[in-house]
N, C-alpha and C positions, 0 to 999 in steps of 0.2 A: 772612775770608769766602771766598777765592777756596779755600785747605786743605779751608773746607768742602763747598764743591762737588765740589774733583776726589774730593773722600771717597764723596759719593755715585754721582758716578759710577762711580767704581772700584767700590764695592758692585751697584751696576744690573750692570755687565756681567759681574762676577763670577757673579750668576744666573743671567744670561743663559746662558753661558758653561757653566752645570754640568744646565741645564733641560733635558730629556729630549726627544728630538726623535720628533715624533709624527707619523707619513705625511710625514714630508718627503721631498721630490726629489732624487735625487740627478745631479747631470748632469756633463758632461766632456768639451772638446774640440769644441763645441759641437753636441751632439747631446742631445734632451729631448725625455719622453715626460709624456703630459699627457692624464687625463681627470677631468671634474666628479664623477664618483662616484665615490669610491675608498672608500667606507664603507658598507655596504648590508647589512639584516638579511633572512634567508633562512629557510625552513623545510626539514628532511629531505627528501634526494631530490630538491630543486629545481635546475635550474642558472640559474646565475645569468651577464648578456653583460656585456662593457665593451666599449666603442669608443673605442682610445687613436687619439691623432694620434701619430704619430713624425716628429719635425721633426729637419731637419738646419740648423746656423745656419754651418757651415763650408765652407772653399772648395774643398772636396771630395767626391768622391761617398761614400757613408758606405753600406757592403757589412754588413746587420747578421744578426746571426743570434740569437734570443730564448731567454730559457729563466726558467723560475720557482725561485722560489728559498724553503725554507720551509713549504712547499703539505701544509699535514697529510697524513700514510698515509689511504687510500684514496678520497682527492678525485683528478677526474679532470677535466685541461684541453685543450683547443686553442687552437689560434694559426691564422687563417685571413684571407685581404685577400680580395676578391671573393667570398667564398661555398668559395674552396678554401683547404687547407692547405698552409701555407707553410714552407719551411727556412729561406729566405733571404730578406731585405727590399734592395733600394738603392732609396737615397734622394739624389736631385740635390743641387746645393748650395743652400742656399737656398730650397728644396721641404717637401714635407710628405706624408706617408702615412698612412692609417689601418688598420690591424689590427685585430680582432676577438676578445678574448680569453673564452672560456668558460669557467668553472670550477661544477664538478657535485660536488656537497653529498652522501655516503653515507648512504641509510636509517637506517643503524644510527650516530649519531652522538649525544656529549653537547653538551649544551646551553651555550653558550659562547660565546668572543669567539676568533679565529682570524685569524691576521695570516701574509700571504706577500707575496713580491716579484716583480715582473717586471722582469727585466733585458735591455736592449738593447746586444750587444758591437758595434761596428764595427771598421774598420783604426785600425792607430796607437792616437791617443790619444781617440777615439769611441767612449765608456761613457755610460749612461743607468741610473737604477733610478725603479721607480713602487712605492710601498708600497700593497698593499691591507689593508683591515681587515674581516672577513667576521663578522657576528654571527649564531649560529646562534640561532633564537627560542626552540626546543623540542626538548626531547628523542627524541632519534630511536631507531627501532624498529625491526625486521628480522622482520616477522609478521605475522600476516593480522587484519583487524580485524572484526567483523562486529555491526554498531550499527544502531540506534532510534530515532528520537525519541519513538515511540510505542509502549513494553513493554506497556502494560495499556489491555485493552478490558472493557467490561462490553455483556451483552447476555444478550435469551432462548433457552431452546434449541434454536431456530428459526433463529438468526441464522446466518450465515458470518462469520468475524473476519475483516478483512483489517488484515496487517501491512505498511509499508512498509521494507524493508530492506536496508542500506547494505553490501557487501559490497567491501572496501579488502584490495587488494594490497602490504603494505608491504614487496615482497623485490625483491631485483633480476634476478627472471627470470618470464617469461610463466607464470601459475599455471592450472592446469584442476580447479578445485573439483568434486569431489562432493554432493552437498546430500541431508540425510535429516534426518529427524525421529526422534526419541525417544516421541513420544506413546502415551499408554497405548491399548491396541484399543479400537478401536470410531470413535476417533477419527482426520475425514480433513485432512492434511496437506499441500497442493499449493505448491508454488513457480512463480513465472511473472514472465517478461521476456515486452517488448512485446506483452502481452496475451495468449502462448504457454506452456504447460504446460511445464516443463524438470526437467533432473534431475541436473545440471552448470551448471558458469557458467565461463568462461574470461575470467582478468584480467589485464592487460599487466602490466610492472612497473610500483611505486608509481602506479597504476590502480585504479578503482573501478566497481562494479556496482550500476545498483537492481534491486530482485529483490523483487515482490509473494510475499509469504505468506497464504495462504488456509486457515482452519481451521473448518472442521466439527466440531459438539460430534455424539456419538452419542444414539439417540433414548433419551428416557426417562432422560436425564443429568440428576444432582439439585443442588437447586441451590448452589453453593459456590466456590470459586476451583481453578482446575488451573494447572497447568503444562507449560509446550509447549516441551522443549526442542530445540533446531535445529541442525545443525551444517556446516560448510562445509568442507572435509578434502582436504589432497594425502598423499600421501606422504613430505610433507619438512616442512610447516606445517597448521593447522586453527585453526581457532577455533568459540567456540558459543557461544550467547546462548537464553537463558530468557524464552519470552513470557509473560505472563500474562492467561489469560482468566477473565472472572467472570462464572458462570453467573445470574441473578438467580431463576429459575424455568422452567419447559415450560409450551405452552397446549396444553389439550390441551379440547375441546368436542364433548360429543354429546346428538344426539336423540333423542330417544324415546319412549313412554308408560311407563307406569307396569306394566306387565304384558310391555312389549315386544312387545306384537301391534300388528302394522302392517298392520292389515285391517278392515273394516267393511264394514254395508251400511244403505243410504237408497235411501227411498223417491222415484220421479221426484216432481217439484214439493215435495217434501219438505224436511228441513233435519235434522241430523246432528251434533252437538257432540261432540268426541273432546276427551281428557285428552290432553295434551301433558306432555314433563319434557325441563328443560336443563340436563344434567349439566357439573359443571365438573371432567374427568379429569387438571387437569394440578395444576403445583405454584405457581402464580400464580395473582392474582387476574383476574376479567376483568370487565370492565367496559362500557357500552351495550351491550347483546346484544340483536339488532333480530331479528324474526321475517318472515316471507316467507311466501308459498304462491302455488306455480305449479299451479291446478286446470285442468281439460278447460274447454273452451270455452264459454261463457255460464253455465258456473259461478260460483259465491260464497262466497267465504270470509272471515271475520271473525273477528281475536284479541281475548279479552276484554282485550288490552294488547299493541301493539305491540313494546315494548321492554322489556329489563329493566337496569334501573341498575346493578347490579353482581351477581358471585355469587362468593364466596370458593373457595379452594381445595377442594375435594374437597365442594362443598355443590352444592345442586341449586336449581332453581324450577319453579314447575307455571305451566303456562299452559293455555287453553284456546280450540278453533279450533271454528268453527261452518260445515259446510259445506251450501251450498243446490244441491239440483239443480233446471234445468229441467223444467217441464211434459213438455215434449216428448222427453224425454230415453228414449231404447230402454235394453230391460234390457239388462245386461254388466256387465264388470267395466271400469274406468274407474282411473285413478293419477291422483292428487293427491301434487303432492311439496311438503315444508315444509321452512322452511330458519332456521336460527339462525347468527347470523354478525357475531362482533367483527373490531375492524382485525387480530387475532392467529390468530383458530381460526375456524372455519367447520364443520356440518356439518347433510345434510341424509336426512332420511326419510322416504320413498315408501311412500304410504299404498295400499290396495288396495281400492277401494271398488265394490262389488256393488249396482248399481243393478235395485229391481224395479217393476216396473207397479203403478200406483194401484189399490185394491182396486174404487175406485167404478168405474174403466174396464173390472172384470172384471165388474161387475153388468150394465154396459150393455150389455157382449158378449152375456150371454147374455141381455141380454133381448132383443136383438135376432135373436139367433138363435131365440130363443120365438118373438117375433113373424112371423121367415121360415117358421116350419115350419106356424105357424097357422095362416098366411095359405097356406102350400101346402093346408092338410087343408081350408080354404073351396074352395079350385079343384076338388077331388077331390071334392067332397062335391056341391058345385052344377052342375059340370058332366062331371061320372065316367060318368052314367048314359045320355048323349046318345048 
């Protein structure tokens, strides 16, 4: 029984014994460096802090001086106590210090597991090692990024697209982008930070920009999908990104008669029915198209239908307006303006209307003028001769 125990235990430590030692410490002389993170995943371009303790457990002052050991080609570190960089650490007996270690992850880096050492030398026999283990998350890049969350907008040829766009510096020096478009003529392209017109963007290293895009389709654009290409350029990096806008149709809506004459004439106290037409010029449908009329004052006007429900692309509808003038209304020429007007298109036409005097008012005239001259040729006749 007891053969079989010492068996296993000589197997246990035999493992033990050959088991790969993973972050462990190494100390000596009684000097240990010591912090809870020693395993921390990181992304490109990040740095990353530690805050060791440097404890001395010996009866001497312990004079150290630090250095890394391992630390991948183009990672770049400090070693700082109070906010400044240090060469040298002393440590009392029996005391404790804390350092500052920074270690700064390259742009341009693979995606991986990364292990280095910090080592503390003192006098004599006062050695220290702290293993770190850095896992990088993602693959790193050395280039400028220029992203979306929103490529594709649909709208009429009325709208303005607006893009919100992510404009990332992935290099390790201060970038001054140019910004242009590709768009075909006719079509307008504006870029704008804090609400401001720009035509450059300047990004720190591994730095980023939002940068509004605003695009204008040009008039009488038919309807289909375009492409907006965009681009953001130094002399040493660029990158571009393709918006896409989706035209669905133009509204395009006009007034008018049927002959295109925008003139009439009515009689004062009279009434007046004109042929109205609502032409639909664009490449969309339109739909409640409500009618209006701003006449001259104690005028009247009435549609045989206020509204019209719908009118397809390049089709028309007739309506028809009745206007009343006032009794009292002097001859001239007088405007009445009509109006047709969806939530999309709008338009309106100024009628020109020639108001004349009632015929009965010209009878009375002159019968009253008969009657004045009558009545003169009585006065002459009866009392001429006195």
């Amino acid at each position: 029984m007891f053969r079989k125990i010492l068996s296993i235990i000589t197997v246990v430590m035999l493992l033990l014994s050959t088991a790969p030692a993973v972050n462990q410490t190494y100390a000596a002389g009684g000097l240990t460096l010591f912090t809870p993170y020693t395993g921390l995943s990181v992304t490109p371009g990040e740095t990353v802090s530690y805050q060791v303790d440097v404890k001395n457990s010996a009866s001497a002052i312990q004079n150290l001086t630090f250095s890394l050991e391992g630390l991948p080609d183009g990672w770049n570190s400090t070693i700082t106590a109070n906010g400044r960089d240090i060469q040298q650490l002393s440590v009392q007996p029996g005391g404790k210090q804390q350092i500052t270690l920074e270690v700064t992850v390259p742009l341009e880096v693979e995606k991986a597991d990364y292990n280095f050492t910090l080592a503390a030398d003192g006098n004599g026999d006062g050695y220290a090692e702290l293993p770190f283990k850095t896992t990088v998350s993602e693959q790193g890049t050395f280039e400028t990024e220029l992203t979306t969350e929103q490529q594709n907008m649909e709208g009429h040829a009325d709208s303005t697209f607006t893009y919100n766009v992510s404009l990332k510096n992935r290099t390790a020096e201060e970038q001054n982008y140019a910004l242009s478009s590709g768009a075909s003529e006719g079509w307008g392209v504006t870029f704008k930070s804090g609400g401001k017109s720009i035509t450059s963007a300047a990004v720190k290293p591994n730095g980023s920009k939002d940068i509004t895009v605003e695009v204008k389709p040009p008039k009488n654009v038919k309807a289909q999908n375009y492409k907006i290409p965009i681009k953001a350029a130094t002399s040493s990096t660029s990158a571009e990104l393709k918006l896409e806008t989706v035209i669905t149709g133009s509204y395009s809506l006009k007034l008018t008669t049927p002959k295109g004459n925008l003139s009439t004439e009515i009689t004062a106290g009279g009434d007046k029915t004109v042929d109205l037409v609502v032409k639909n010029n664009g490449t969309a449908d339109l739909t409640d198209v409500s009618l209006s009329a701003s006449p001259p004052p104690d005028w009247d006007v009435e549609f045989d239908k206020k509204s019209i429900s719908a009118i397809k692309a390049g089709e028309q509808a007739k309506v028809q307006a009745t206007m009343t003038a006032p009794d009292e209304s002097i001859a001239g020429d007088y405007v009445t303006t009509f109006t047709a007007e969806t939530a999309q298109a709008s338009s309106d036409a100024k009628f020109r209307v020639s108001v004349e005097t009632s015929t009965l008012w010209g009878v009375i005239g002159v019968l009253i003028i008969l009657g004045v001259i009558g009545g003169l040729y009585y006065i002459f006749r009866k009392y001429g001769r006195r």
